[in-house]
C-alpha positions in Angstrom: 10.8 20.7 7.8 12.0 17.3 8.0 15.3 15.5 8.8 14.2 12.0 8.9 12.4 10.1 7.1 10.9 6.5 7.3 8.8 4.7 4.2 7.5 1.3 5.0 7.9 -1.0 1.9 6.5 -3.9 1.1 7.3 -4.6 -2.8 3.4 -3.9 -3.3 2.1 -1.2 -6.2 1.0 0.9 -2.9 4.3 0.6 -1.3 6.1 1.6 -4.5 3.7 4.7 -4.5 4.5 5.7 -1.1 8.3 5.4 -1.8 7.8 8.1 -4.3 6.7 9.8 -2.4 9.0 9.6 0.6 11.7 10.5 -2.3 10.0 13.9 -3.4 9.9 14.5 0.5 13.1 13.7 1.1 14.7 15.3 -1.7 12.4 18.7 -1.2 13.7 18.5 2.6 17.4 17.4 1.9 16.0 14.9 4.7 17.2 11.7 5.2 15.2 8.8 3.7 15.3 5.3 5.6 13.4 2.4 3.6 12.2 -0.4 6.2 11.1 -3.8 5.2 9.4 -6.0 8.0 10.0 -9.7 7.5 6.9 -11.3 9.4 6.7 -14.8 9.3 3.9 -15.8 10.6 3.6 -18.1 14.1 1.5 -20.8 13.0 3.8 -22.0 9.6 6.1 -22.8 12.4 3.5 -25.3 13.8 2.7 -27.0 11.0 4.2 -31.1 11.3 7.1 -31.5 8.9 7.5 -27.6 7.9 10.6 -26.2 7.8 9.8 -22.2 8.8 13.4 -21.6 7.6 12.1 -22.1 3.6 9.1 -18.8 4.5 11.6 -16.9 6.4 14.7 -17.0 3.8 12.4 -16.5 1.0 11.2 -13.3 3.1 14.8 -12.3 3.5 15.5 -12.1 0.1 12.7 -10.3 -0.9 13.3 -7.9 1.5 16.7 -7.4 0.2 15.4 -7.3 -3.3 13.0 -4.7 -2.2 15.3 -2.4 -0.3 18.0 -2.7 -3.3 15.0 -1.3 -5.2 14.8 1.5 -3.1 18.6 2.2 -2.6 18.9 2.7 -6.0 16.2 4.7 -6.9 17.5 6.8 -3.7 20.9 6.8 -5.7 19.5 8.3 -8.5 17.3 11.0 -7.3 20.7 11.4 -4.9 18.3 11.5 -1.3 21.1 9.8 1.5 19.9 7.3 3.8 20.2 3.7 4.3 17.7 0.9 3.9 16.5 -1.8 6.5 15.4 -5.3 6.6 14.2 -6.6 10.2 12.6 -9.4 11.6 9.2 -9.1 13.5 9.4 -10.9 16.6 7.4 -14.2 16.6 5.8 -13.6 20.2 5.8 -10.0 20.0 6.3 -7.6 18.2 3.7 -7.3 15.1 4.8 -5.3 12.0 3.0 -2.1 13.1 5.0 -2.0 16.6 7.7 -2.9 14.6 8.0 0.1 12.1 7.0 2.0 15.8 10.3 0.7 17.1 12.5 1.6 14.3 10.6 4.9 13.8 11.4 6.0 17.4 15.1 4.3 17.3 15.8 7.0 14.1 13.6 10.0 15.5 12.2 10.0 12.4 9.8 13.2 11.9 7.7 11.3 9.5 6.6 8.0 8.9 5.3 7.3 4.7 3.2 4.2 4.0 0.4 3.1 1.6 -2.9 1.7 2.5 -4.3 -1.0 0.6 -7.6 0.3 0.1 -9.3 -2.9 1.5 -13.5 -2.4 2.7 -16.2 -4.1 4.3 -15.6 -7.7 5.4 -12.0 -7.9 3.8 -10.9 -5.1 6.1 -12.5 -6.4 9.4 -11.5 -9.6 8.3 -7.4 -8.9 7.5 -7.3 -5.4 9.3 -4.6 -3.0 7.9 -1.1 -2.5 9.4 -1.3 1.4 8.2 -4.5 1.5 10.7 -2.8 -0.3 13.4 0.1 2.4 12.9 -1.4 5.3 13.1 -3.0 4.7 16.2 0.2 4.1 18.0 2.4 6.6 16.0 5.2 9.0 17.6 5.1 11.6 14.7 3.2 12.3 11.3 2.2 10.0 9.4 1.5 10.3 5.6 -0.9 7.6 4.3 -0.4 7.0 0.6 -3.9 5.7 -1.2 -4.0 2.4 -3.2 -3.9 3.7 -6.8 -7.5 1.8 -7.3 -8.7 4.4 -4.5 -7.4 7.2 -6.0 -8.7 6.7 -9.6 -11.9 5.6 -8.0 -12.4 8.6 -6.4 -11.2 11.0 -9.3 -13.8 8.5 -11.6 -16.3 9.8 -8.6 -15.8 13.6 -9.2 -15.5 13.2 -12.9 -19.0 11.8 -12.5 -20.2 14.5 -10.1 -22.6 17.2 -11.7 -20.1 20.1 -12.5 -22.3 23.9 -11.1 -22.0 26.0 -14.1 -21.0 29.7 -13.4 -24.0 32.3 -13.4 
C-alpha cells in the first residue's frame, strides 16, 4: 500500500513513538522509510546584539545528526531501506510544516508519520502545533501519533468509564 514513507523527528518521546511506528509501516509495506529532521533556528536569536546565531544553529545540526543516526540504525536493524535527512528551514520562509511539505512532495511520499504533542487550552493557542499546521496543507495521508500522556490518559478515561454488564 505504501512505497514511501516520511516520519518527522524531533528527538522528542512523541517523535520516537511515531518512528515506530513509521518502522512497523515500513517494514509491513517493504516501503521505503525517510527520517526528516528540520533545523529551525529561529529569526529573532539572530537579532539579538552580540549573538552569534552560528552557536543555535550548529548545536541544531548536531542534534539533528544525532537524531537521524538514531533512526538509521534502528532502520538497520529492523532492516526497512531508506535514507535519513537533516534540512534547514528557511529564515524568511519556509516554517518547519511547509518544510516537511516540501520534502514530502520532492519524495512522493504516500504517507507522512508524525507525533502531536498533546498541548491544550492556552499552551496550544499560545505555541500552536506544527502537526496541525501540517495537516492542513498536506499532499497525502497523514498519520498523527498521540503524546504517550494522551494515550494513557485516555485509556485511564475508559478504565474509569462504567463498564454495561451483559443481560
Amino acid at each position: 500500500m505504501y512505497r514511501s514513507i516520511l516520519a518527522a523527528i524531533d528527538g522528542s518521546e512523541t517523535s520516537i513513538r511515531a518512528l515506530d511506528a513509521a518502522l512497523r509501516l515500513a517494514r509491513e509495506n517493504h516501503a521505503e522509510l525517510r527520517p526528516l529532521y528540520i533545523v529551525d533556528a529561529p529569526l529573532m536569536a539572530y537579532e539579538a546584539p552580540g549573538y552569534d546565531p552560528s552557536i543555535l544553529r550548529d548545536a541544531m545540526l548536531t542534534e539533528g545528526t544525532r537524531v537521524t543516526n538514531e533512526a538509521l540504525g534502528r532502520m538497520q536493524r529492523d532492516n526497512v531501506r531508506g535514507v535519513a535527512q537533516v534540512v534547514e528551514a528557511d529564515l524568511c520562509g519556509d516554517g518547519i510544516a511547509q518544510r516537511i511539505l516540501r520534502v514530502a512532495t520532492e519524495m512522493h511520499a504516500d504517507l507522512v508519520v508524525m507525533g502531536t504533542h498533546g498541548r491544550r487550552g492556552f499552551q496550544r493557542l499560545v505555541l500552536g502545533s506544527v502537526a496541525e499546521r501540517f495537516v492542513r496543507m498536506a499532499c497525502c495521508p497523514v498519520l498523527l501519533v498521540p503524546a504517550e500522556h494522551a494515550a494513557v490518559s485516555s485509556a485511564a478515561r475508559d478504565a474509569a468509564a462504567p463498564v454495561a454488564e451483559p443481560v
